[in-house]
N, CA and C of each residue as an Amber inpcrd file, in Angstrom:
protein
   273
 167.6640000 149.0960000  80.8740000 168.2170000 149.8680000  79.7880000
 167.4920000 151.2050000  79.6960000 167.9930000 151.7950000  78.9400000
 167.3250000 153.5090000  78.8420000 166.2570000 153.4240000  77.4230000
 165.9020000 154.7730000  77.8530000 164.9550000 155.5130000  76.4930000
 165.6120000 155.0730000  75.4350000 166.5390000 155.8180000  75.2850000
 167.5740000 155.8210000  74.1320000 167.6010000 154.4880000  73.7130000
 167.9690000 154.0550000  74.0270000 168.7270000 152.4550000  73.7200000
 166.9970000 151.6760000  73.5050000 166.5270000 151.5370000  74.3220000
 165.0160000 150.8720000  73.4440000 164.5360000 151.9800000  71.3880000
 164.7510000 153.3990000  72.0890000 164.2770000 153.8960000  70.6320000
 165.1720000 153.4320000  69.4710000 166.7370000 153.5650000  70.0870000
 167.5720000 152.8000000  69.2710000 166.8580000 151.4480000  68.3490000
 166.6090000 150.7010000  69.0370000 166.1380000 149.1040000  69.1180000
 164.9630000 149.3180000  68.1020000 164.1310000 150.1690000  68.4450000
 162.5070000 150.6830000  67.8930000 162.6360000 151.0700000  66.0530000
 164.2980000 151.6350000  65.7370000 164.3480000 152.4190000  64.5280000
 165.5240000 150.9390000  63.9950000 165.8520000 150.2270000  64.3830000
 167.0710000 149.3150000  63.8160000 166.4180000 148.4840000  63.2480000
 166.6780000 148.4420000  61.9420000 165.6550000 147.9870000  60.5940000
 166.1300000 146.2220000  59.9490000 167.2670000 146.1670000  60.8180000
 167.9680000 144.9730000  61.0600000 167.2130000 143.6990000  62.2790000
 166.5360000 144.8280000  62.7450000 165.5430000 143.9140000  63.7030000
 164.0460000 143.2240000  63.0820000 163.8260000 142.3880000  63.5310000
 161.9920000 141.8620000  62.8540000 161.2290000 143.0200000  63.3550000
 160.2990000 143.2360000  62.6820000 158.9370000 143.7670000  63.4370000
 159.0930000 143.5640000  65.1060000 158.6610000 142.4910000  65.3430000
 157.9910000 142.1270000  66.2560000 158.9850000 142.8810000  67.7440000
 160.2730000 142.6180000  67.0480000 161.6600000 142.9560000  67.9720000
 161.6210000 144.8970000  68.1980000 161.1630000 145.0830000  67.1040000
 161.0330000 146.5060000  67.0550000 160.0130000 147.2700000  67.6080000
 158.7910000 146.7270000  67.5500000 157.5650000 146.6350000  68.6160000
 158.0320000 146.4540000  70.3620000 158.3110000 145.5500000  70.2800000
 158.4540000 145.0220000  71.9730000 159.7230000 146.4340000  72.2320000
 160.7010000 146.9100000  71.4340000 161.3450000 147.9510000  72.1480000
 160.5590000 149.0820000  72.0310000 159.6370000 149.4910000  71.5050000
 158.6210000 150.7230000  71.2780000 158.2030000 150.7870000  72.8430000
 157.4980000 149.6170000  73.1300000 156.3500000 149.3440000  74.7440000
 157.2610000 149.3830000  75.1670000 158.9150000 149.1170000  75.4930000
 159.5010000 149.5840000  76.5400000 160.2780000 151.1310000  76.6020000
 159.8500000 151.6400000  75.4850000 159.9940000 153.3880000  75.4360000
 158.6880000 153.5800000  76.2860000 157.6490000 153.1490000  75.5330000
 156.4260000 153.8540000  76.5830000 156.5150000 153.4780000  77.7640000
 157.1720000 152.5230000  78.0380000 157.2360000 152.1580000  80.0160000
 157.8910000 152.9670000  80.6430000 158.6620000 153.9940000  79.9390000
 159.3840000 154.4960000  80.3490000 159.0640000 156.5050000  80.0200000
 158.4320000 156.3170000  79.3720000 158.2070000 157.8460000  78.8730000
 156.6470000 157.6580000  78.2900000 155.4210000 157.6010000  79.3550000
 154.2110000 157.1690000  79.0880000 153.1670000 158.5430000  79.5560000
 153.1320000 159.7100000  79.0230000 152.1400000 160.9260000  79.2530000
 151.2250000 160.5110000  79.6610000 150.2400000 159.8100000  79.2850000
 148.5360000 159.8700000  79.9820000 148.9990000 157.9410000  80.4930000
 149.7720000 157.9040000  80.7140000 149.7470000 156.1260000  81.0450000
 150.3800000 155.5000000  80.0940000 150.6780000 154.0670000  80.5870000
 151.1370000 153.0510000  79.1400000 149.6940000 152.6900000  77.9860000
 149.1980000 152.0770000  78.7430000 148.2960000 151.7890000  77.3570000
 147.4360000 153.2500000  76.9860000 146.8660000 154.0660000  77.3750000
 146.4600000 155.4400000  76.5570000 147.3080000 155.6730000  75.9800000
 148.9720000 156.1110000  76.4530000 150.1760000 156.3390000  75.0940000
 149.9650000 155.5570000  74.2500000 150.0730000 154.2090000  74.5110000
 149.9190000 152.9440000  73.6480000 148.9830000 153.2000000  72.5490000
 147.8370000 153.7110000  73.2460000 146.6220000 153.5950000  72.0170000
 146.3190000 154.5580000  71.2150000 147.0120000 155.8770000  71.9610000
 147.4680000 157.2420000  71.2290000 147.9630000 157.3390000  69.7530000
 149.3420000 156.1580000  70.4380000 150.2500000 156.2720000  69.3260000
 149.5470000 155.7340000  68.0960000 148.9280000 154.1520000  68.2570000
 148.1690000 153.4550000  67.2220000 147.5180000 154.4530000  66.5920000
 146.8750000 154.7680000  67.3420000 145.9650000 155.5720000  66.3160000
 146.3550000 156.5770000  65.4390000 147.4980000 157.5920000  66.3190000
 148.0850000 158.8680000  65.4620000 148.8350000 158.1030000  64.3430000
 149.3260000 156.6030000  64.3980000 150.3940000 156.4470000  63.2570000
 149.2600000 155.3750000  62.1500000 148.1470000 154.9650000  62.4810000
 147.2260000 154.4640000  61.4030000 147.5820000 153.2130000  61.8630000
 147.5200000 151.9990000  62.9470000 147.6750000 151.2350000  63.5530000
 146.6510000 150.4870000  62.8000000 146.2460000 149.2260000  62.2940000
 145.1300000 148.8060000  61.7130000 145.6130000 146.9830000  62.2730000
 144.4480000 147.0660000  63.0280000 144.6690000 145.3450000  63.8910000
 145.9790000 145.1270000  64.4250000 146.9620000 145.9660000  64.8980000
 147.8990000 146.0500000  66.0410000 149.1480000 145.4690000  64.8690000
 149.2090000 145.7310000  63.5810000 150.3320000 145.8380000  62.7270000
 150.7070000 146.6720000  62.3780000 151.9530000 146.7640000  62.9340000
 152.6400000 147.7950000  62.7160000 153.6260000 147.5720000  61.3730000
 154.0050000 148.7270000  60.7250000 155.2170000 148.7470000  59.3690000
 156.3370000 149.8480000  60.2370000 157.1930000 149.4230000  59.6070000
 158.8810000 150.1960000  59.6710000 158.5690000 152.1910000  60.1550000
 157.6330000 152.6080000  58.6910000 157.5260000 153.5420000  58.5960000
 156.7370000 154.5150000  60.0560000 155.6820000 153.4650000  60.5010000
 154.7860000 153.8000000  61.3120000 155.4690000 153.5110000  62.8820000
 156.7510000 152.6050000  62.8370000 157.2230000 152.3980000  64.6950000
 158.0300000 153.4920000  64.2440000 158.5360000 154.3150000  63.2900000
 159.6220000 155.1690000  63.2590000 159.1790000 156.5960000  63.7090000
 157.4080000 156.7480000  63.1060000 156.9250000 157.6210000  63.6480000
 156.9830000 157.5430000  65.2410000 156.4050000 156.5440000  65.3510000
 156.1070000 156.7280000  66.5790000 156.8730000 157.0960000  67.6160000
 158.2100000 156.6090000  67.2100000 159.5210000 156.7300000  68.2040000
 159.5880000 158.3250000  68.0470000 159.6280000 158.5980000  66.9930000
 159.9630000 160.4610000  66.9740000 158.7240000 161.0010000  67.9850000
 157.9160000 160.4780000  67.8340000 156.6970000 161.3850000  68.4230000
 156.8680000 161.5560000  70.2730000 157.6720000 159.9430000  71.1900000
 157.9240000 159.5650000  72.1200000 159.2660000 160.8390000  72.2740000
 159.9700000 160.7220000  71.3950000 161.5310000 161.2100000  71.7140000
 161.0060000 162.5490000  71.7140000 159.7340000 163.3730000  70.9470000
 159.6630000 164.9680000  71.2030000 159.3030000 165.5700000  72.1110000
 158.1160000 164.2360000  72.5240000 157.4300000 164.8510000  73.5520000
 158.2930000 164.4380000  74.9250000 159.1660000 163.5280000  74.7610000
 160.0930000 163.6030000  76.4050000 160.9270000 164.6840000  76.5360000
 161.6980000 165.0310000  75.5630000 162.4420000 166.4060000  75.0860000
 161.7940000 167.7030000  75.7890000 160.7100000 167.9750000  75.3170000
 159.9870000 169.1510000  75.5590000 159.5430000 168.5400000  77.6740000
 159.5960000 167.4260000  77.6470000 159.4560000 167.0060000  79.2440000
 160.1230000 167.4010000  79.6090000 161.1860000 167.0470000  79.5130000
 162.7800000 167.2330000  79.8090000 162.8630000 168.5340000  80.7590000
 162.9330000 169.3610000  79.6190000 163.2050000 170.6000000  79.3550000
 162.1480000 171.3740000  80.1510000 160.9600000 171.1490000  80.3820000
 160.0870000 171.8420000  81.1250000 160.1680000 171.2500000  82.5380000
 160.8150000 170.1740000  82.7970000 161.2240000 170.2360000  83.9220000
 162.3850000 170.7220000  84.8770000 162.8880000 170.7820000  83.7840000
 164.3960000 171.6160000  84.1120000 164.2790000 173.1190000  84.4280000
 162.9390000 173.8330000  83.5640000 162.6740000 174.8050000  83.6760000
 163.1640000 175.5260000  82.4500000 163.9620000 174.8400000  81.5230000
 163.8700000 175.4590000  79.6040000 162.7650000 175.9630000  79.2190000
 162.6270000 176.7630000  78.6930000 161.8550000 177.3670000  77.9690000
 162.2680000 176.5250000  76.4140000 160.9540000 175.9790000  76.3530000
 161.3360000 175.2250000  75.0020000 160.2950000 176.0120000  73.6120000
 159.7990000 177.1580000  73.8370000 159.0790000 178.3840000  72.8010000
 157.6440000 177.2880000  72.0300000 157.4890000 175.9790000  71.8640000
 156.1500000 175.2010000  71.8070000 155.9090000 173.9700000  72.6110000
 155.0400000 173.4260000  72.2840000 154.1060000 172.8540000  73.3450000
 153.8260000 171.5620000  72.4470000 154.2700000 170.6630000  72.9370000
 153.9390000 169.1590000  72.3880000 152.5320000 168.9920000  71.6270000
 152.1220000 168.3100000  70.7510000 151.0760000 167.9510000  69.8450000
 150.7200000 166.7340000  70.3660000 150.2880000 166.8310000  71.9780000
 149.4410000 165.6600000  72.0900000 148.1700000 166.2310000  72.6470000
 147.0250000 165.3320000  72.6390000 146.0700000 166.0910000  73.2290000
 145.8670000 166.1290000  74.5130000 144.9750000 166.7910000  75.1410000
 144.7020000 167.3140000  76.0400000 143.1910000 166.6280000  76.7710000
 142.9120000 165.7290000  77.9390000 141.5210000 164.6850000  77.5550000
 141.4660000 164.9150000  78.7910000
């Protein structure tokens, strides 16, 4: 399945947690900047991850944060000029 369709999965509030999680890790398998688990542990941390529980509010971040920074991928691979520069760091 695609990006899309896991972030889909990641924001559908009709799903458990747990269902919404497991489609998050298969966005990052698929759109993973410094690796899967560094994205992985990125994300925890940028969204306030506390003992690997996640809330609604915090996989929703996270999905936006996955979907901007592939966007701006995208696009810089295509050769778009996309005028800023993703907010992840730099290590």
């Amino acid at each position: 399945m695609s990006f899309q369709t896991f972030a889909n999965r990641a924001r559908d509030p009709d799903r458990s947690i747990g269902q919404r999680v497991a489609a998050l890790m298969n966005c990052i398998e698929r759109h993973s900047p410094y690796g899967f688990e560094a994205t992985r542990l990125y994300l925890m941390q940028a969204c306030g991850i506390e003992q690997g529980k996640w809330t609604s509010a915090q996989l929703n971040v996270a999905v936006s944060m996955l979907e901007s920074d592939r966007a701006v991928c995208r696009k810089s691979a295509l050769g778009v000029s996309t005028g800023s520069q993703p907010e992840w760091p730099t290590w």
